[in-house]
PDB file with one MODEL, atoms N, CA, C and O in Angstrom:
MODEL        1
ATOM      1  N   UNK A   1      -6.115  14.318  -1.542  1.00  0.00           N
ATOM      2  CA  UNK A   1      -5.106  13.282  -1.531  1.00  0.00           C
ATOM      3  C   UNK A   1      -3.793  13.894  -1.069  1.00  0.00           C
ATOM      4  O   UNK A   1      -3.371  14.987  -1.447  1.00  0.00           O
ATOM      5  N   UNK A   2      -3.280  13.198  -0.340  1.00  0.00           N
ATOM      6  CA  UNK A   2      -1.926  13.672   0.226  1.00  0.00           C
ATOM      7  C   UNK A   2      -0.540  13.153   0.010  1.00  0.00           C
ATOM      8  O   UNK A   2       0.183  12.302   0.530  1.00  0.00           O
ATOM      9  N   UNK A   3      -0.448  14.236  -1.224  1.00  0.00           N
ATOM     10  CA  UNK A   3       1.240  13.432  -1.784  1.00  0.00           C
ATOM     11  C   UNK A   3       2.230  13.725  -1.581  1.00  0.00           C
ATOM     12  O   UNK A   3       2.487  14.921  -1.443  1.00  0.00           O
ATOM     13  N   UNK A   4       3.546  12.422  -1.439  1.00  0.00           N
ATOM     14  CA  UNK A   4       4.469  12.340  -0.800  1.00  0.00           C
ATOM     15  C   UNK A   4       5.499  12.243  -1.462  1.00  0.00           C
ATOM     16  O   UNK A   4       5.458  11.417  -2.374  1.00  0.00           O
ATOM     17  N   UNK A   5       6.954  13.131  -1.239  1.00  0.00           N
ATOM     18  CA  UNK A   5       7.951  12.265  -2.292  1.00  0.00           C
ATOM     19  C   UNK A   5       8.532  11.258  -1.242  1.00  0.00           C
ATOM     20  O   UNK A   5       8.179  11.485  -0.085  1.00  0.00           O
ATOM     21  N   UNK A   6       9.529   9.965  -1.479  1.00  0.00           N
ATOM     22  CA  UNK A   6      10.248   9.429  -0.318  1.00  0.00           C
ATOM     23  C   UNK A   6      11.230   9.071  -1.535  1.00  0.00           C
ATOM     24  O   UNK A   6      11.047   9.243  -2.740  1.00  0.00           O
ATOM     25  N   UNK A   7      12.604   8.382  -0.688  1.00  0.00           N
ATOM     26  CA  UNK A   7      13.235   7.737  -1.738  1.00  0.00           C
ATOM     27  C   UNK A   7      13.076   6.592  -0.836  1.00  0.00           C
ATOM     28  O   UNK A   7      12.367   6.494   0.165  1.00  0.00           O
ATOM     29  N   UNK A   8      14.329   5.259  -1.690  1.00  0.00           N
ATOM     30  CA  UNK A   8      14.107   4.040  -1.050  1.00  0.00           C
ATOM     31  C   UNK A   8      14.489   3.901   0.013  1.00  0.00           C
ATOM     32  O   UNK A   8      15.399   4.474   0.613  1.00  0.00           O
ATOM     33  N   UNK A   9      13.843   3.165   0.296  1.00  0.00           N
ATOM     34  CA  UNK A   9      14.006   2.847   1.800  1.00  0.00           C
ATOM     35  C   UNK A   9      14.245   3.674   3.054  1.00  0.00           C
ATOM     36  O   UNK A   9      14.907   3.603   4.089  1.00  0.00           O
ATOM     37  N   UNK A  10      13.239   4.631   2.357  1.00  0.00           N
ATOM     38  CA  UNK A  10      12.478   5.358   2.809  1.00  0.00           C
ATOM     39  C   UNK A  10      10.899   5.394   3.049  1.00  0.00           C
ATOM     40  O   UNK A  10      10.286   5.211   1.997  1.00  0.00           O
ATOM     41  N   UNK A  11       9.743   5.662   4.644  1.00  0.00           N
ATOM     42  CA  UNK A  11       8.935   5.114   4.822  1.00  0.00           C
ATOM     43  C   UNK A  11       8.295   5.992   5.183  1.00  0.00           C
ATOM     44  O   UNK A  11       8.806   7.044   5.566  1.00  0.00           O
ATOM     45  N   UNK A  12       6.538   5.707   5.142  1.00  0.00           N
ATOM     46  CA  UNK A  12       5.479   7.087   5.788  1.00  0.00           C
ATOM     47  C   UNK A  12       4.812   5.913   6.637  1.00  0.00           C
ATOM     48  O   UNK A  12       4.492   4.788   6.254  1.00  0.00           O
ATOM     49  N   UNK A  13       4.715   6.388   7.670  1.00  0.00           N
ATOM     50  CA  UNK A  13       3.489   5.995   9.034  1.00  0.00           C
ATOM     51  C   UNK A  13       2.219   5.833   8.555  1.00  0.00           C
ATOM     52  O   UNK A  13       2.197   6.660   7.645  1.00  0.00           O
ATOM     53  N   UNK A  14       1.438   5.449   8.570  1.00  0.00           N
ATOM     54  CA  UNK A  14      -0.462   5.483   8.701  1.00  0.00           C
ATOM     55  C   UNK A  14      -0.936   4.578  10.055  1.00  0.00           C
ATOM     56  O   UNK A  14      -0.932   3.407  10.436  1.00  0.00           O
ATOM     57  N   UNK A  15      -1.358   5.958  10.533  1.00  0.00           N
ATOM     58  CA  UNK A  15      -1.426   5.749  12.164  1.00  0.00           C
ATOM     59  C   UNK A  15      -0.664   5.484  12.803  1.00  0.00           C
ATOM     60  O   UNK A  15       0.394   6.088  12.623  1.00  0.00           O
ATOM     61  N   UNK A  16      -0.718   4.164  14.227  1.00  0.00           N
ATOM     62  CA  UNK A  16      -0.168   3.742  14.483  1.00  0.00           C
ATOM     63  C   UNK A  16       0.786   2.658  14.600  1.00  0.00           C
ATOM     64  O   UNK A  16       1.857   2.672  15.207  1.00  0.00           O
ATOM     65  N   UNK A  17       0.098   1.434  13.741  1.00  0.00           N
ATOM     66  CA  UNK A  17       0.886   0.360  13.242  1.00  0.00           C
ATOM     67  C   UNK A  17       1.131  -0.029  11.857  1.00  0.00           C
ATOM     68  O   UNK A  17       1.686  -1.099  11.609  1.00  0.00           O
ATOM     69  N   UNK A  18       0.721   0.840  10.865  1.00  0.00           N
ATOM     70  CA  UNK A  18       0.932   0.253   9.366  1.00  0.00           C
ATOM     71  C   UNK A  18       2.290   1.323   8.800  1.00  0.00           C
ATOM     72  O   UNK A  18       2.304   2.554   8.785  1.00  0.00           O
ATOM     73  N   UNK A  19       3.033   0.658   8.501  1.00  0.00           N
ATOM     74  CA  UNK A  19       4.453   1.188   7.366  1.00  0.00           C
ATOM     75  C   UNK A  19       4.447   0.869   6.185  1.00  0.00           C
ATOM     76  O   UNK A  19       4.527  -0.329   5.911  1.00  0.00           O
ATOM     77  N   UNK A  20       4.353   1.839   5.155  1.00  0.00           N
ATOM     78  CA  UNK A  20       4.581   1.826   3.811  1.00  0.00           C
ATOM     79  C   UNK A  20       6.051   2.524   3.612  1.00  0.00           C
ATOM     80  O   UNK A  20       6.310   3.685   3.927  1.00  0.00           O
ATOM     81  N   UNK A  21       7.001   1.549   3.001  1.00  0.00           N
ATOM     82  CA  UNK A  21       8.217   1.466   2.479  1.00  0.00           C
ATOM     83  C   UNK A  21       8.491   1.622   1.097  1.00  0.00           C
ATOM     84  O   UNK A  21       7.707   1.246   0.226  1.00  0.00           O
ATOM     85  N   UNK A  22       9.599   2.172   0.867  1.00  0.00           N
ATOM     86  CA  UNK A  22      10.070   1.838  -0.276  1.00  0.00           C
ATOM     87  C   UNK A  22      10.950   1.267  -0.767  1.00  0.00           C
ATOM     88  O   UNK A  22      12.079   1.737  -0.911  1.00  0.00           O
ATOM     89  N   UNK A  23      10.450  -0.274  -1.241  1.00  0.00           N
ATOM     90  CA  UNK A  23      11.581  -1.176  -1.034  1.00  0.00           C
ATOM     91  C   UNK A  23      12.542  -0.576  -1.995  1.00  0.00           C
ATOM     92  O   UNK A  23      13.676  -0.212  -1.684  1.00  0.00           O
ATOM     93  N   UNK A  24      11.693  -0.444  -3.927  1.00  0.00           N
ATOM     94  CA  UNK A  24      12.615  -0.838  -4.589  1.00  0.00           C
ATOM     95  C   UNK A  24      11.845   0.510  -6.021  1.00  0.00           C
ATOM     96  O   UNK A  24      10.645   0.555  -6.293  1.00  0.00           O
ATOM     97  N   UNK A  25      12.699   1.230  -6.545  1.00  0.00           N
ATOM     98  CA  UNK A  25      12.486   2.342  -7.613  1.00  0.00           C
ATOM     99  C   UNK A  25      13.378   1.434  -8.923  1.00  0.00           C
ATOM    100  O   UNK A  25      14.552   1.144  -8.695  1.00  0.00           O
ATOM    101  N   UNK A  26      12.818   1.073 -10.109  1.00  0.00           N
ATOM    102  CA  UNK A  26      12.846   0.758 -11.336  1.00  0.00           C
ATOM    103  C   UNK A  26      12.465   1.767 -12.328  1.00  0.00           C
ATOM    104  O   UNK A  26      11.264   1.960 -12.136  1.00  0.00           O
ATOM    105  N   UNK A  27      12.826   2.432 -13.188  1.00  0.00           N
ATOM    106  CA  UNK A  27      12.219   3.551 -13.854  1.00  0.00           C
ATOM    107  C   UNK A  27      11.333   3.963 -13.609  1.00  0.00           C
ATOM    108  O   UNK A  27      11.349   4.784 -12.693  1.00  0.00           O
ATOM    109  N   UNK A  28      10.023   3.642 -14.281  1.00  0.00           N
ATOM    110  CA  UNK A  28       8.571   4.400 -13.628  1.00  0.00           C
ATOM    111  C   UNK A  28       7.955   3.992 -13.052  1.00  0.00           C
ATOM    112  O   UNK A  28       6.880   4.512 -12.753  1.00  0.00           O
ATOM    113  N   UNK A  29       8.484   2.505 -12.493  1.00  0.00           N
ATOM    114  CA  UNK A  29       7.766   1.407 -11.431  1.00  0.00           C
ATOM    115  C   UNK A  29       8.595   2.013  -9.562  1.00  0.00           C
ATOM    116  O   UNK A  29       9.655   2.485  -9.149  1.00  0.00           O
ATOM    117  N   UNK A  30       7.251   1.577  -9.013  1.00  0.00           N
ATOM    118  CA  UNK A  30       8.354   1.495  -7.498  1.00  0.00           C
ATOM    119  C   UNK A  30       7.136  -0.081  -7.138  1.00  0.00           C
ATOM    120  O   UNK A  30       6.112  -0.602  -7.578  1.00  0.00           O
ATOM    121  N   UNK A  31       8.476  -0.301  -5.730  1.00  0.00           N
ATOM    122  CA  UNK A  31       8.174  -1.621  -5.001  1.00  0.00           C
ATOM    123  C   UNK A  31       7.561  -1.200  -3.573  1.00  0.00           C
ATOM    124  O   UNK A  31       8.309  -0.799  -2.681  1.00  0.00           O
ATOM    125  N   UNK A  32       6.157  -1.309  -3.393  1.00  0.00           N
ATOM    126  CA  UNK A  32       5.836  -0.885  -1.893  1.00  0.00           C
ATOM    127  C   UNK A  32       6.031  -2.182  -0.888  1.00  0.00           C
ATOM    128  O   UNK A  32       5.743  -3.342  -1.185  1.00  0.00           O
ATOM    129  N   UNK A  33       6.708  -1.628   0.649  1.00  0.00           N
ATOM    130  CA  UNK A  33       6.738  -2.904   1.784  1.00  0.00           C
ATOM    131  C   UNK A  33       5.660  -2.300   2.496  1.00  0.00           C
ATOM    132  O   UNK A  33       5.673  -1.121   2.848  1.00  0.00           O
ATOM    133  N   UNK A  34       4.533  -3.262   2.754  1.00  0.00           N
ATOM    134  CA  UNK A  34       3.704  -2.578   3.493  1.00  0.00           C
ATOM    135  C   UNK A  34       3.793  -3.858   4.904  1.00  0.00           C
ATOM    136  O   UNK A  34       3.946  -5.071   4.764  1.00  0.00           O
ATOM    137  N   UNK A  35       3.652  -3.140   6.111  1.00  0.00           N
ATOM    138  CA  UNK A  35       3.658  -3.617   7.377  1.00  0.00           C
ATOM    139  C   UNK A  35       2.065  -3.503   7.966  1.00  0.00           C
ATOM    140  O   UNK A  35       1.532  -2.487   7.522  1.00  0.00           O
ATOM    141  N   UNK A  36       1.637  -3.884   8.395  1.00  0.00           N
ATOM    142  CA  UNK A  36       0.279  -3.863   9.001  1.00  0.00           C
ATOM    143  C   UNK A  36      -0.166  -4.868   9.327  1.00  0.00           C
ATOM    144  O   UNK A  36      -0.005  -5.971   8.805  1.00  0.00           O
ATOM    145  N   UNK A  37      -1.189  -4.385  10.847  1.00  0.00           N
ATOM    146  CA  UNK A  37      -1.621  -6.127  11.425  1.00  0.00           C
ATOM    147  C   UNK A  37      -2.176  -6.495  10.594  1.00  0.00           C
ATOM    148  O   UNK A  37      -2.748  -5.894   9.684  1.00  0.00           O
ATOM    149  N   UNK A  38      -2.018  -8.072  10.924  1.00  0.00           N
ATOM    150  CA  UNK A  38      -2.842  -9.241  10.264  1.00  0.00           C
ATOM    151  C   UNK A  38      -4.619  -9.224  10.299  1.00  0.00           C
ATOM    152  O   UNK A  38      -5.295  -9.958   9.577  1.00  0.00           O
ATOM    153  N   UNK A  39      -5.197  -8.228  11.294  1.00  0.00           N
ATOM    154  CA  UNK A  39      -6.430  -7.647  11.015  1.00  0.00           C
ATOM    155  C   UNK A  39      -6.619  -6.692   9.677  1.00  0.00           C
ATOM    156  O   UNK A  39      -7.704  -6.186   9.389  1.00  0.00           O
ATOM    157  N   UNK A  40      -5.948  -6.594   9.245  1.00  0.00           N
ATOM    158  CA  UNK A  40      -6.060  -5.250   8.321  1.00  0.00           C
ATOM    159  C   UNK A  40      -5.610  -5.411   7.057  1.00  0.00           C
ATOM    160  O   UNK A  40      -4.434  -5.323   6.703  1.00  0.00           O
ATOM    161  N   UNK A  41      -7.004  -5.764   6.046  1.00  0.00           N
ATOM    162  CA  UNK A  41      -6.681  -6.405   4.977  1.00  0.00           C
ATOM    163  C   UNK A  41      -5.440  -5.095   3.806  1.00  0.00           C
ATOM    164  O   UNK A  41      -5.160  -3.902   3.919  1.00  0.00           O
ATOM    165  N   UNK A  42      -5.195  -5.776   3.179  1.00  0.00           N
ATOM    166  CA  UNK A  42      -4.311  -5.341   2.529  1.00  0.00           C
ATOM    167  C   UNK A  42      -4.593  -5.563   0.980  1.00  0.00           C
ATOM    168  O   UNK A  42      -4.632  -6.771   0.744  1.00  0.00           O
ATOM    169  N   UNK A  43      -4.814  -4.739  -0.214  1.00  0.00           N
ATOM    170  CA  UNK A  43      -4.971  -5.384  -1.590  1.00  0.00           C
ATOM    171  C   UNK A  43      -4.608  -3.817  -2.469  1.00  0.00           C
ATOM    172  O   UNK A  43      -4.459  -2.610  -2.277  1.00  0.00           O
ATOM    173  N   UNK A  44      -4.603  -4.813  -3.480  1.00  0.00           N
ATOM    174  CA  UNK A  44      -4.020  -3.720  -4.448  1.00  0.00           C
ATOM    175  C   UNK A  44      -5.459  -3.217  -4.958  1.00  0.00           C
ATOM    176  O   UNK A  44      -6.419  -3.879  -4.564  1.00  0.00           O
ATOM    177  N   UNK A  45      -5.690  -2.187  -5.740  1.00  0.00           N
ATOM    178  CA  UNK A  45      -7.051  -1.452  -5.705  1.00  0.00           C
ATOM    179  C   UNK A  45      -7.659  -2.353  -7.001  1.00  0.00           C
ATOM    180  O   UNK A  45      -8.883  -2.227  -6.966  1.00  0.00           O
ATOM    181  N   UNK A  46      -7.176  -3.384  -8.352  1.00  0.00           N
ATOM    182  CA  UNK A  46      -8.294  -3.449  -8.905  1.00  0.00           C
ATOM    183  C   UNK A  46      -8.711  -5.083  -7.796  1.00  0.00           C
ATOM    184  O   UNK A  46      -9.896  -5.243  -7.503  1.00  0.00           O
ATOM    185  N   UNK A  47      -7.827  -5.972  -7.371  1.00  0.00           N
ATOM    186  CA  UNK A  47      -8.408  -6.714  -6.733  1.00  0.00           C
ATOM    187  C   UNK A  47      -9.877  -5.963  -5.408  1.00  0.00           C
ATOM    188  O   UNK A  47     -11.093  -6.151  -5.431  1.00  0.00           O
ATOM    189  N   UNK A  48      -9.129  -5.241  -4.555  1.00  0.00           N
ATOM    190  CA  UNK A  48     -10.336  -4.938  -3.670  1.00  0.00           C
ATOM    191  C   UNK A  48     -11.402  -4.455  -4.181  1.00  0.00           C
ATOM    192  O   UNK A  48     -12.359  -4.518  -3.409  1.00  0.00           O
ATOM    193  N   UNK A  49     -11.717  -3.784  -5.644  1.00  0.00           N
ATOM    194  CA  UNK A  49     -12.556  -3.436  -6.472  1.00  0.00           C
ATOM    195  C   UNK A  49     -13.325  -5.018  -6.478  1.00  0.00           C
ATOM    196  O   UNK A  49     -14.386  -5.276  -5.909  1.00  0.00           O
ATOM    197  N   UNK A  50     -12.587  -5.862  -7.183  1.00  0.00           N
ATOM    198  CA  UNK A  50     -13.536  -6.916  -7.709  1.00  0.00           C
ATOM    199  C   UNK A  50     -13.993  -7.584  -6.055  1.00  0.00           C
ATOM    200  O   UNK A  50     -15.205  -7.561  -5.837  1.00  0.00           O
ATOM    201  N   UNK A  51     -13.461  -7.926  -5.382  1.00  0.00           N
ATOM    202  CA  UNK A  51     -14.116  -8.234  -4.293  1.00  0.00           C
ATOM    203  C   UNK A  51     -15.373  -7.370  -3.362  1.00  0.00           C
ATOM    204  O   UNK A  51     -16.407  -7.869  -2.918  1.00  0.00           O
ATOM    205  N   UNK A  52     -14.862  -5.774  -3.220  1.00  0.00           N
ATOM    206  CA  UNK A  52     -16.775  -5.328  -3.445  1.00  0.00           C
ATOM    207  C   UNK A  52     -17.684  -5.749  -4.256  1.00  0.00           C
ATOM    208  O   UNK A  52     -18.863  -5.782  -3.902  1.00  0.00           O
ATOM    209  N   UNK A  53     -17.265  -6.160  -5.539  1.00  0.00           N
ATOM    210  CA  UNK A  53     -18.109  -6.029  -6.955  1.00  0.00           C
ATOM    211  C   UNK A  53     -18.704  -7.670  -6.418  1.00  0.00           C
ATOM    212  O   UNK A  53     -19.766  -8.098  -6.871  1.00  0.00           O
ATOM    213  N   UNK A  54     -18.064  -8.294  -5.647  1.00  0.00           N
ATOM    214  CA  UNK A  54     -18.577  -9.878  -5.699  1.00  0.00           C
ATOM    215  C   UNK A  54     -19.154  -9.599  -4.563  1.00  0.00           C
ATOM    216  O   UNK A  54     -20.325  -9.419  -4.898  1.00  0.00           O
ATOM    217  N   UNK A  55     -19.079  -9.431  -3.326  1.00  0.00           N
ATOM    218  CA  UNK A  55     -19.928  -8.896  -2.412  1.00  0.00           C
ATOM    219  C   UNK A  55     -21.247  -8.292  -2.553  1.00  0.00           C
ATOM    220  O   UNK A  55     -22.187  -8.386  -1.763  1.00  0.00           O
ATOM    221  N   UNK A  56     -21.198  -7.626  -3.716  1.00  0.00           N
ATOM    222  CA  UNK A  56     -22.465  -6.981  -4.034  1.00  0.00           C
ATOM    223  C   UNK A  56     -23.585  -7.888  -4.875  1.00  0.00           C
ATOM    224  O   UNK A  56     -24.758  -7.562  -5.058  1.00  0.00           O
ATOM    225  N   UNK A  57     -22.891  -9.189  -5.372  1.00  0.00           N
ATOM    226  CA  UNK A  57     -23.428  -9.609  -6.541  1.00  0.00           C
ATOM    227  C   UNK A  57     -24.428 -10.635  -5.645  1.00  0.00           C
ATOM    228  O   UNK A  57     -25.238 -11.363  -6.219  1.00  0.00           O
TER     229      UNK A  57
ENDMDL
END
């Protein structure tokens, strides 16, 4: 795994068209802006979990 510090609004590349931002730092919370085509699903990990899990069912 490849970890990063950034501050806000501050951003890392993945590839060529997706941007992960940092909108917003709250104590131990942060706010991600993520940019990426509209091909390229996007989910937070326990949702895309349950959607394999229903795929499989």
């Amino acid at each position: 795994m490849l970890v990063l510090s950034r501050q806000r609004e501050e951003s890392i590349m993945i590839g060529d068209d997706i941007v992960v931002t940092v909108v917003e730092i709250r104590g131990d919370k942060i706010r991600l802006g993520i940019k990426a085509p509209a091909d390229v699903p996007v989910h937070r990990e326990e949702i895309y979990n349950a959607i394999q899990q229903e795929k499989s069912a």
